[in-house]
C-alpha positions in Angstrom: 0.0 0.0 0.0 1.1 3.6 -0.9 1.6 5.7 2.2 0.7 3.0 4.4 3.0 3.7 7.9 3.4 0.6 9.8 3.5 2.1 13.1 3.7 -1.7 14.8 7.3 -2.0 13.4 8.5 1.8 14.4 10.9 0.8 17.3 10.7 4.2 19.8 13.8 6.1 20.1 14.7 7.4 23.8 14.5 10.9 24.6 17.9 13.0 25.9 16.6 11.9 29.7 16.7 8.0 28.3 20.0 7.9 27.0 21.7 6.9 30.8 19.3 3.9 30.8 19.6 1.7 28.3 18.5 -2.1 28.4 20.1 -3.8 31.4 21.1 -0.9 33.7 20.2 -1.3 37.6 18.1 1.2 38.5 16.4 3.6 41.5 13.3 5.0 42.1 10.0 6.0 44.2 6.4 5.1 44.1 4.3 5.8 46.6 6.7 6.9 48.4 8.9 3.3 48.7 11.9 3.5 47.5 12.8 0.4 44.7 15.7 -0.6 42.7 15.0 -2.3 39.1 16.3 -3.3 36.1 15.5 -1.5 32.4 13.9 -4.0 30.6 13.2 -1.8 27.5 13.7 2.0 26.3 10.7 3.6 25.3 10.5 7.6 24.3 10.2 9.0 27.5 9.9 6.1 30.2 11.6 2.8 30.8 10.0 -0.4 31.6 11.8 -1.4 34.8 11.6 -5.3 35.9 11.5 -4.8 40.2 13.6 -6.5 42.1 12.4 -9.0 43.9 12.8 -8.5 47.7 10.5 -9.6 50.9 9.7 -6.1 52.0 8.2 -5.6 48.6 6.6 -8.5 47.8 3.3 -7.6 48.0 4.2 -4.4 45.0 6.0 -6.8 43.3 2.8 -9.0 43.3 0.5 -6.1 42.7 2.4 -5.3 39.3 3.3 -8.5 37.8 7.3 -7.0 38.6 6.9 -4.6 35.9 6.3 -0.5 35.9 6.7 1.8 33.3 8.3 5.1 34.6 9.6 8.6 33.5 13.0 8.6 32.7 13.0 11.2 34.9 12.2 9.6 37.9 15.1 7.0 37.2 18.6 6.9 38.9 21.5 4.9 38.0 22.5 2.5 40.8 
C-alpha cells in the first residue's frame, strides 16, 4: 500500500533523559513513596519499563504489578 506507515514495526527512540538507561542498567526510584531498585527491561520515548527486584519487604508491589512498571526517565537513577 502507498503511504501506508506501519506504526507496529516503528521501534521508539529514547529521549535525551533516556539515554543513561539503556536495556540492562540497575536502576532507583519511588512510588508511593517506597523507594525500589530495578532493572530497564526496554527503552521507550520517555519512560523505561523497569523489571523490580524481587525483595521480601516488597513482595506484595511486586505481586500487585506482575514485577513490571513503566516510569519517567526522569524519575530514574542509575545504581
Amino acid at each position: 500500500m502507498v503511504g501506508f506507515n506501519n506504526s507496529y514495526n516503528h521501534r521508539p527512540e529514547p529521549s535525551d533523559f533516556g539515554e543513561n538507561f539503556v536495556k540492562d542498567a540497575k536502576v532507583s526510584f519511588v512510588i508511593n513513596g517506597r523507594h525500589l531498585t530495578g532493572t530497564v527491561t526496554k527503552q521507550l520515548t520517555n519512560s523505561a519499563v523497569v523489571e523490580i527486584d524481587q525483595k521480601p519487604e516488597n513482595e506484595k508491589f511486586v505481586f500487585q504489578t506482575n514485577g513490571v512498571v513503566v516510569i519517567n526517565y526522569k524519575k530514574l537513577e542509575r545504581v
